[in-house]
C-alpha positions as CSV (number, residue, x, y, z in Angstrom):
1,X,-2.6,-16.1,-17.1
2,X,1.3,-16.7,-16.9
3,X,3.3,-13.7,-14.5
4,X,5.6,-11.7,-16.1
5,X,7.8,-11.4,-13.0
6,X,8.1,-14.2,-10.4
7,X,9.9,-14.3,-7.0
8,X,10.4,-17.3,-5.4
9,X,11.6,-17.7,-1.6
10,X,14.5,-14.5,-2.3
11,X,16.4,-13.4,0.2
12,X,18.5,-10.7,0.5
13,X,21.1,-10.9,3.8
14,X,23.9,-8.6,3.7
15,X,27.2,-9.7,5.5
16,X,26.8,-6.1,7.8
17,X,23.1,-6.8,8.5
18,X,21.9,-8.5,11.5
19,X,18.7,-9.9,9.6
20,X,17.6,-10.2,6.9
21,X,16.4,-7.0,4.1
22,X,14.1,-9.4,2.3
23,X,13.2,-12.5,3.7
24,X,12.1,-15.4,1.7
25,X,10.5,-13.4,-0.7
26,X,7.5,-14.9,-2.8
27,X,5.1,-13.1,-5.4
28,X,3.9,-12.2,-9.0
29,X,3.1,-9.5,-10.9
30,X,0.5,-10.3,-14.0
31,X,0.3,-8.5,-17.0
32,X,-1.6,-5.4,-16.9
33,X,-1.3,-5.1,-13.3
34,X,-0.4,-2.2,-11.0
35,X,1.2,-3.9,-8.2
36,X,2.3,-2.1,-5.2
37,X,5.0,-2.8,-2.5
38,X,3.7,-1.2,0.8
39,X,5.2,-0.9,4.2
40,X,6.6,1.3,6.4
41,X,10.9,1.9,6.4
42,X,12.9,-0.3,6.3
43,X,10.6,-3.4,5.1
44,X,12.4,-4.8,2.5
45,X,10.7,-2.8,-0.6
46,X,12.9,-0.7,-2.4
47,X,15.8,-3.4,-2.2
48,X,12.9,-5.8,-4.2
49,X,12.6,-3.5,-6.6
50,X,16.5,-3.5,-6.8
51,X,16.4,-7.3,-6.9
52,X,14.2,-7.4,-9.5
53,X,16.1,-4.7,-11.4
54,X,19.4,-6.8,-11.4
55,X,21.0,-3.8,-9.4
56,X,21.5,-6.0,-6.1
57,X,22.3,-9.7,-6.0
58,X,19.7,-12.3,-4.0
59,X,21.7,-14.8,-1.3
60,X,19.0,-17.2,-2.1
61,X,15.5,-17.8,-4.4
62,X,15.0,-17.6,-7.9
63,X,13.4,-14.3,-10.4
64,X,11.9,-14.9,-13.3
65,X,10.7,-12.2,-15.7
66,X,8.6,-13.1,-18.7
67,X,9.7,-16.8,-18.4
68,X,13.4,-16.3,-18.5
69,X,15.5,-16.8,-15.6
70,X,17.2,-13.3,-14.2
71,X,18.5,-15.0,-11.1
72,X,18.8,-18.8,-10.0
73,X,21.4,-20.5,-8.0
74,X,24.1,-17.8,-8.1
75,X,23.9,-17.0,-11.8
76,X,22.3,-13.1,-13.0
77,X,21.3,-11.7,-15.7
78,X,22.7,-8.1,-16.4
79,X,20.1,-5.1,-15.6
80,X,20.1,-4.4,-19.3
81,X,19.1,-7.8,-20.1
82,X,16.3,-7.7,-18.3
83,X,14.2,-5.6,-20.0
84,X,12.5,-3.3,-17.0
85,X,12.2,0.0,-16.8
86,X,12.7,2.0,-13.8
87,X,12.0,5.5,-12.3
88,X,14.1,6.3,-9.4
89,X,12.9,8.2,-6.1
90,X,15.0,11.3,-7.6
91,X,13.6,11.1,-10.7
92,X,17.7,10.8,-11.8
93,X,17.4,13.4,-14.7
94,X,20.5,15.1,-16.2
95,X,20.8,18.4,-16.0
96,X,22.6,19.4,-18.8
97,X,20.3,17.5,-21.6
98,X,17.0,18.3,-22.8
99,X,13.7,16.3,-21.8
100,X,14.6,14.8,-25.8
101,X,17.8,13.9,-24.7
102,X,16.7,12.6,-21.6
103,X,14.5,10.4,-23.0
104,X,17.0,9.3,-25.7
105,X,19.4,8.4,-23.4
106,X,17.3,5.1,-22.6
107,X,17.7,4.3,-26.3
108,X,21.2,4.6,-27.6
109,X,21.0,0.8,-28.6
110,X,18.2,2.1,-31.2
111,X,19.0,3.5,-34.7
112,X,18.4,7.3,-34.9
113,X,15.0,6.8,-36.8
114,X,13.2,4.5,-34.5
115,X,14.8,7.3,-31.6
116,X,12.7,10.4,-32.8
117,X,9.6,7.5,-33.2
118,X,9.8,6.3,-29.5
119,X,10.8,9.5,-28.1
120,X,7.7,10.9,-29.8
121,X,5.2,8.3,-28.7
122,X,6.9,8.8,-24.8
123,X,6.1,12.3,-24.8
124,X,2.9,11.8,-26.0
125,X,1.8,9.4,-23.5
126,X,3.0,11.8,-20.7
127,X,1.4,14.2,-21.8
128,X,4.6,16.3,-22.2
129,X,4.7,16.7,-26.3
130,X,5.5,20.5,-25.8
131,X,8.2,20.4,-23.7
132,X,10.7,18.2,-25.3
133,X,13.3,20.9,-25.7
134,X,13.0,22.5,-22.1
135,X,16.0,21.4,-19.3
136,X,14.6,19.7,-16.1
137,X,15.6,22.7,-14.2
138,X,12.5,24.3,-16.5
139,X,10.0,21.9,-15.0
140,X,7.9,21.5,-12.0
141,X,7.9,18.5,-10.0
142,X,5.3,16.6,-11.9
143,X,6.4,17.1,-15.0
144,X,10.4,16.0,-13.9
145,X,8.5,12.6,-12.8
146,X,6.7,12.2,-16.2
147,X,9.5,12.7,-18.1
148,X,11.2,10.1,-16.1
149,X,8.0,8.1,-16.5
150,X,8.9,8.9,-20.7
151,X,12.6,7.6,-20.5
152,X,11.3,4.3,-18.4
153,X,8.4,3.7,-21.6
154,X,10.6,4.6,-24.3
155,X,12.3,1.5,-24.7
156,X,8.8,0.1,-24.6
157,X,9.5,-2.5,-21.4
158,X,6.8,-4.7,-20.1
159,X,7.4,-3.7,-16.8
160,X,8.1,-0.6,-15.4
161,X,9.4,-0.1,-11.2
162,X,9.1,3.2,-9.5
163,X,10.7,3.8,-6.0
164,X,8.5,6.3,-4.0
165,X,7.5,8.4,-7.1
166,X,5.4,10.9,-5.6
167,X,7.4,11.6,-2.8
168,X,8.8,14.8,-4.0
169,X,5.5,16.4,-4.4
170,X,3.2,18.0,-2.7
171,X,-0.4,16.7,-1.8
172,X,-1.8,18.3,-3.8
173,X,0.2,17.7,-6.7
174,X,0.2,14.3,-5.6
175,X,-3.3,13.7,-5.7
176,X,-3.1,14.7,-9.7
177,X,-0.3,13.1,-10.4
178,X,-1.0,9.8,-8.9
179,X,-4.4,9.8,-11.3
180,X,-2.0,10.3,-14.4
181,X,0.1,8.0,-13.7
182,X,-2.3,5.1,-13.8
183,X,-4.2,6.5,-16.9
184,X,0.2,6.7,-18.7
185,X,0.6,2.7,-17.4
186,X,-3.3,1.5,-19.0
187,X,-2.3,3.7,-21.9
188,X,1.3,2.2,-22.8
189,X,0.0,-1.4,-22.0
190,X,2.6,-1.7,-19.1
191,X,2.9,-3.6,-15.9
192,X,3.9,-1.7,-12.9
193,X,5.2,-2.4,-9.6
194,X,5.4,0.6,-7.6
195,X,7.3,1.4,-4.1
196,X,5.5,3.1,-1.4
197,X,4.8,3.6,2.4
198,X,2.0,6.0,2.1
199,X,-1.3,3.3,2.5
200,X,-3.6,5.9,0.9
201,X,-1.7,5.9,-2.3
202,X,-1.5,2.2,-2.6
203,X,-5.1,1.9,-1.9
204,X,-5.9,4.8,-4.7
205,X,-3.5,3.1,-7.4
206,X,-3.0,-0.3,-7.0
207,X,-4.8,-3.3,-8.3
208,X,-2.8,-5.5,-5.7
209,X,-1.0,-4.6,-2.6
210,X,2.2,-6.3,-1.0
211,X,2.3,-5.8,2.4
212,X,6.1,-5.6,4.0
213,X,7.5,-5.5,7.5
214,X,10.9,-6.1,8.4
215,X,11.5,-8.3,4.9
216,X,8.5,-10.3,5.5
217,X,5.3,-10.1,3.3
218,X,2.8,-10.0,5.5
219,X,-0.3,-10.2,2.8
220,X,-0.9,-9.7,-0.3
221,X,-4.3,-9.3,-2.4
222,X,-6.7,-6.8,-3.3
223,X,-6.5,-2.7,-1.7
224,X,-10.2,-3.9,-0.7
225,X,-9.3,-7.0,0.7
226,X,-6.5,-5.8,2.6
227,X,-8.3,-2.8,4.1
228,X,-11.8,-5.1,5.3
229,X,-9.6,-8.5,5.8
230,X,-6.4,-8.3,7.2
231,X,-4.5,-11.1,8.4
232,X,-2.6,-10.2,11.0
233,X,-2.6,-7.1,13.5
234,X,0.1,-5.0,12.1
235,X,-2.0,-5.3,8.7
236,X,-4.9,-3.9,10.0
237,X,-3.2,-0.9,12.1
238,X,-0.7,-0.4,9.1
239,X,-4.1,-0.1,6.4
240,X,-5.8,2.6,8.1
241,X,-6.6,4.1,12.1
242,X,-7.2,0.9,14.0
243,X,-8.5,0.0,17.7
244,X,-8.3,-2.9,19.0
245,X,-11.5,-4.1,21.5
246,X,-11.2,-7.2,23.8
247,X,-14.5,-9.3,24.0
248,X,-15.1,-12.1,25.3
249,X,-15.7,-15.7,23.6
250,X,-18.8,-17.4,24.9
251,X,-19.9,-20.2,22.6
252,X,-21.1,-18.3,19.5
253,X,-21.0,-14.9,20.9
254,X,-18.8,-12.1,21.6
255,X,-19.5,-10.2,24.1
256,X,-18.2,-6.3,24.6
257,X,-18.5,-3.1,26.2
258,X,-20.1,-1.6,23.0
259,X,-22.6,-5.1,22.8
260,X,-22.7,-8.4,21.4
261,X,-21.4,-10.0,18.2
262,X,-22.4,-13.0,16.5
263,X,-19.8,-15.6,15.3
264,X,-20.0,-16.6,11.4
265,X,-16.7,-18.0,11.0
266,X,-15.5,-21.6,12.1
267,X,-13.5,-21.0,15.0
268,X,-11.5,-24.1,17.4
269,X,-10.6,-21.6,20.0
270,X,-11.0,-22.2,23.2
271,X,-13.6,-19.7,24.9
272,X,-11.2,-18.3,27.1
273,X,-8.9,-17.7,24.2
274,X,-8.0,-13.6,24.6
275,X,-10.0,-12.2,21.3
276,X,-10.3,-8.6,20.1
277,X,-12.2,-7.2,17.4
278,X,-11.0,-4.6,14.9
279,X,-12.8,-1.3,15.1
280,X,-12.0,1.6,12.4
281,X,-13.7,5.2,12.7
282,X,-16.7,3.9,10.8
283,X,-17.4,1.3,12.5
284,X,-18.9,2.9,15.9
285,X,-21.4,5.7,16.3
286,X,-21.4,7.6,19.5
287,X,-24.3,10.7,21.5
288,X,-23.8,12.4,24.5
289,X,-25.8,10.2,27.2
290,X,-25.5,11.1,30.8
291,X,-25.6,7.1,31.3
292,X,-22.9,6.7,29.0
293,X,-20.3,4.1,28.1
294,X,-17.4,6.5,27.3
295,X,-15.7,10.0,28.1
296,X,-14.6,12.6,25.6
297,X,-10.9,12.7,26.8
298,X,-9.4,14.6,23.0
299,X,-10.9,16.3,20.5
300,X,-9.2,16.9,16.8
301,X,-9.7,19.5,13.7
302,X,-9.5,17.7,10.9
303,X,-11.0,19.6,8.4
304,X,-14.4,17.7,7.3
305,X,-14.7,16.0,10.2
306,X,-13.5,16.0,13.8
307,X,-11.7,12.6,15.1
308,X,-12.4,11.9,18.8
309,X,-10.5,9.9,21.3
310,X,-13.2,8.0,23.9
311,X,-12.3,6.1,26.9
312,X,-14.8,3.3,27.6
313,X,-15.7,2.4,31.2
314,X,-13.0,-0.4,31.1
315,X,-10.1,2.4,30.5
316,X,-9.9,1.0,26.6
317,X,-9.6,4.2,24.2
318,X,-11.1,4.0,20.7
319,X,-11.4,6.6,18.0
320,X,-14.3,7.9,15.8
321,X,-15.4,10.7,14.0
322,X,-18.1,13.1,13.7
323,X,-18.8,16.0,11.0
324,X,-19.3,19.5,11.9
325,X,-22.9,19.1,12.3
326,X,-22.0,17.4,16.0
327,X,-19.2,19.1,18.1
328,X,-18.8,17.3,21.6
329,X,-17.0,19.2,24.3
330,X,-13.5,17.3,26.3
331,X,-15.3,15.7,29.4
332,X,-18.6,15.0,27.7
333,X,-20.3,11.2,28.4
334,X,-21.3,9.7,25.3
335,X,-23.0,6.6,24.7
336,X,-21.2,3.7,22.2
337,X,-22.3,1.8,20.5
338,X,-21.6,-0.4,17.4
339,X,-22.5,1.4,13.6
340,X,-21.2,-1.6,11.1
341,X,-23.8,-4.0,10.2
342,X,-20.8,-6.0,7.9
343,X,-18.4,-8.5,9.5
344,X,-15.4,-7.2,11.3
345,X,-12.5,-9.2,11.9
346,X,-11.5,-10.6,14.9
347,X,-8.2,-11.8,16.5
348,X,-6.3,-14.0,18.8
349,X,-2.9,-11.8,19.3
350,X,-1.1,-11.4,16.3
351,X,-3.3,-13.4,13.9
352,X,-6.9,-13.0,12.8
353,X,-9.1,-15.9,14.4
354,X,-12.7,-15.0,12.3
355,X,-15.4,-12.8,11.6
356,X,-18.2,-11.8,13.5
357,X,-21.3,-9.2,12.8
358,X,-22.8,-7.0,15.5
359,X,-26.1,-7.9,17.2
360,X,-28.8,-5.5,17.3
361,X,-29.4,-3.9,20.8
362,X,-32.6,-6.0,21.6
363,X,-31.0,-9.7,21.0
364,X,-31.2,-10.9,24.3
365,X,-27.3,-12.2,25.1
């Protein structure tokens, strides 16, 4: 299957910065796909989304969208030549015109016609067909970003690119929104690369994530892939809560304070290579034991469950969670061990060196 947008090794240095905003950029979006940029501030992601745009200029690298060149060795194609559609983190509405007029704005190169056609099949998609004579000022927040959604479709792009679209809402609205907004893009047929640096919307609406920090991409693949398998340790803390545990290598077995683990992946470290192993909240289970491993040093509401910060006997903390069938008091000894019967992934600093599965307690070590 050929991309419809390709980036190759763009960068994106400003004269006034000291690095870097995208740094040797590289990926591609498919057709169908819902591809999301992810990372926290200041990554590089909304400036891709203006590369790809045509609204700021690479330094270096080529973009391609749907086989035509939009940017190689200094020469640009126009943002209206391009084809995309984009919704901006303010939605970018004007006040003073209907959602019609809004939409219509997108397609003054269109006879009047084929207009009232496209602007009818926008709203219809959205959802929106009875509003079309209200003024933004009339709408709530969600409806402001579907009809900003509308105007991006009207034109009937192949690609769409939102900046942060659901920052301006609440959760709850968010929640809601975010499930429309996937059901508008399968609808209309429409690629999407979306702008976030909230990881449980990418994980709910993406069908690939592209992890950023500081203009790099980090990884990029599957929500599920970058969740279980990250490749490097900012991946895995960025993804989701994150400890890291040292064990230590000894042939084909990691050894712990919460037990043993068994390599499965090809490794050429060195045993006394420094590894950790990546724990998340599900991974562990914990019971007040007076011979215990760990102490109860914070307790947190969080609704359906209570998260709980545990000091092992080496001074390590790690976090789990319990629902409210088991509340353990500050102070209380607890015994850990390991709950995850799947791989986790393992690292040697910065990068991930394997996988390796926890033993049961009776393997002799």
């Amino acid at each position: 299957m050929e991309p419809i947008i390709t980036l190759a090794g763009v960068t994106r240095h400003p004269p006034t910065a000291r690095n870097p905003i995208v740094n040797h950029l590289s990926l591609a979006l498919y057709p169908g796909e819902i591809l999301v940029l992810l990372g926290p501030s200041g990554s590089g992601k909304t400036t891709t989304l203006r590369l790809i745009a045509g609204l700021e200029i690479p330094d270096h690298g080529e973009i391609t969208i749907r086989g035509v060149s939009a940017y190689k060795n200094g020469h640009t194609a126009p943002p209206e030549a391009r084809r995309v559609g984009m919704v901006f983190q303010d939605y970018a509405l004007f006040p003073h015109m209907t959602v019609t007029d809004n939409i219509r704005f997108a397609l003054h190169a269109y006879p009047k016609h084929e207009q009232l056609a496209r602007i009818t099949e926008a709203l219809r998609l959205v959802g929106l067909t009875a509003l079309g004579d209200r003024f933004p000022h009339q709408l709530s927040g969600g409806q402001q970003q579907r009809v900003a959604i509308a105007r991006a479709l009207a034109p009937e792009p192949p690609v769409i690119l939102l900046d942060e679209p659901f920052s301006n809402l609440d959760s709850q609205s968010r929640d809601h929104v975010r499930s429309e907004l996937r059901t508008i893009l399968r609808n209309a047929n429409t690629s999407a690369i979306i702008v976030t640096h909230d990881q449980q919307e990418a994980l709910a609406i993406a069908d690939r994530i592209a992890l950023l920090h500081e203009g790099v991409l980090h990884q990029i693949g599957t929500p599920e892939m970058l969740f279980t398998q990250p490749n490097t340790r900012f991946a895995a803390a960025f993804m989701g809560q994150a400890d890291f545990l040292p064990v230590v290598h000894t042939d084909t077995i990691l050894s712990s304070e919460l037990g043993t683990l068994q390599i499965h992946t090809p490794t050429n470290a060195h045993p006394s290579t420094q590894v950790s192993v990546l724990l998340r909240y599900d991974d562990i289970e914990f019971q007040p034991a007076t011979d215990g491993n760990a102490i109860i040093r914070e307790r947190t509401y969080e609704g359906a469950y209570y998260h709980y910060r545990l000091q092992l006997a080496n001074g390590q903390f790690i976090s789990g969670k319990k629902n409210h069938e088991s509340v353990f008091p500050v102070g209380c000894q607890v015994r850990v061990r390991y709950r995850a019967t799947h791989p986790l992934v393992c690292f040697v600093g910065e990068q991930a060196w394997g996988n390796a599965t926890p033993l049961p307690l009776t393997t002799v070590m």
